[in-house]
C-alpha positions in Angstrom: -4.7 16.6 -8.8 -6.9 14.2 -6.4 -7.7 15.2 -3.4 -9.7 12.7 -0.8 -10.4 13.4 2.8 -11.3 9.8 3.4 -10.4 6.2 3.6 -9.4 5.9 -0.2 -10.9 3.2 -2.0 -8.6 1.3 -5.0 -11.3 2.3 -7.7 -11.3 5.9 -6.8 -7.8 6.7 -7.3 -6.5 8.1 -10.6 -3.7 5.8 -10.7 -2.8 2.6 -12.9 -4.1 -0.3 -11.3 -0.6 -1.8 -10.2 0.3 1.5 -8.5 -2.9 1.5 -6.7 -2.6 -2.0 -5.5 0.7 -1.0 -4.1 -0.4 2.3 -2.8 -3.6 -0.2 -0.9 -0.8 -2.6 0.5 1.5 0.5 1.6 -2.0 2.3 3.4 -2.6 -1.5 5.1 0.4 -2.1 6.4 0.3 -1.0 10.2 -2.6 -2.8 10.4 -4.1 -5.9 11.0 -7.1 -5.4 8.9 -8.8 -3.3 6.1 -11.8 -2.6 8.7 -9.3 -1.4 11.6 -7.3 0.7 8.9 -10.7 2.6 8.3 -11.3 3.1 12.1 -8.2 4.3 12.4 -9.1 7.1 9.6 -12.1 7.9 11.0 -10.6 8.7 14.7 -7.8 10.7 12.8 -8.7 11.5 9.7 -5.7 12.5 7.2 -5.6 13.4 3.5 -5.1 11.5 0.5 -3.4 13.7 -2.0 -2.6 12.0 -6.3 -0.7 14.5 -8.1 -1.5 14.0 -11.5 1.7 14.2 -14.8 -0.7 17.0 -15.7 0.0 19.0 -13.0 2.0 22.1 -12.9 4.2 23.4 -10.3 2.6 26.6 -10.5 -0.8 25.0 -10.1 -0.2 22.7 -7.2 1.3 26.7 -5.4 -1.8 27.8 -6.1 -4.1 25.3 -5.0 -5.7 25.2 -1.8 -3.8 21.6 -1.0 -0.6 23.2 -1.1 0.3 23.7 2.1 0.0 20.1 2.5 1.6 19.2 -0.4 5.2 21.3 1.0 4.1 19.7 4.4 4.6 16.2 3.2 7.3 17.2 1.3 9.3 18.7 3.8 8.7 16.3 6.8 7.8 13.2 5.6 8.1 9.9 7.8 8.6 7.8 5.2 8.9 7.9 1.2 8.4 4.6 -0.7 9.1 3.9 -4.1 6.2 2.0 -5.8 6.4 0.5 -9.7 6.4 2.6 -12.8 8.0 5.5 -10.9 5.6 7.0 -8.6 6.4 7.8 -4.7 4.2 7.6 -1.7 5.3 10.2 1.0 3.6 10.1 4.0 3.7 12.9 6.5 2.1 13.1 10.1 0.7 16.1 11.5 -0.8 15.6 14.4 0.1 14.0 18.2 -3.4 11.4 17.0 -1.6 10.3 13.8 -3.7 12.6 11.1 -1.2 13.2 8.1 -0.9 13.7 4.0 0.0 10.8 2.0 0.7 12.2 -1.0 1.5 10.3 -4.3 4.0 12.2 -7.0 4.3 10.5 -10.9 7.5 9.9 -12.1 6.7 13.1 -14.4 6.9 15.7 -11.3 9.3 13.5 -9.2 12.5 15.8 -10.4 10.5 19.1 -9.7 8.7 18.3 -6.2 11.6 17.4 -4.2 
């Protein structure tokens, strides 16, 4: 499991390169620019969860990002699917706009509801 409390950059994330670049496009979106996406981060900053085909269950209930793990899994905004079977789910948390995005593998997708 990743876990990044900041603006995540493509080449940090432990994700095949077309899944990143869809994961980038996905974080851009609402905005009109990469350097307003940022700001945005920094005035409500949110975490940046990549569960890894590694990962157990019974790890991810034991680790200190579970709560929001469940939260974005519970009360999510919006779920997209990207290529080679991963899912973005991206939960808000705060009245500012600070949420989880959190990005499941095809491998846990039938486990992590």
């Amino acid at each position: 499991m990743q876990v990044i409390y900041h603006w995540p950059e493509i080449h940090e994330l432990k994700l095949p390169n077309s899944v990143a670049k869809e994961v980038r496009q996905q974080l851009l979106e609402p905005f009109e620019t990469e350097e307003a996406a940022k700001a945005f981060w920094q005035e409500a900053p949110s975490t940046f969860i990549v569960l890894e085909s590694g990962d157990s269950l019974s790890h991810l209930k034991n680790s200190d990002a579970w709560q929001a793990i469940e939260f974005a899994i519970t009360y999510p905004e919006y779920t997209e699917v990207l290529s080679l079977g991963y899912r973005l789910t991206m939960a808000i948390f705060t009245d500012s706009g600070s949420g989880v995005y959190l990005v499941i593998p095809p491998e846990l997708s039938s486990s992590i509801k």
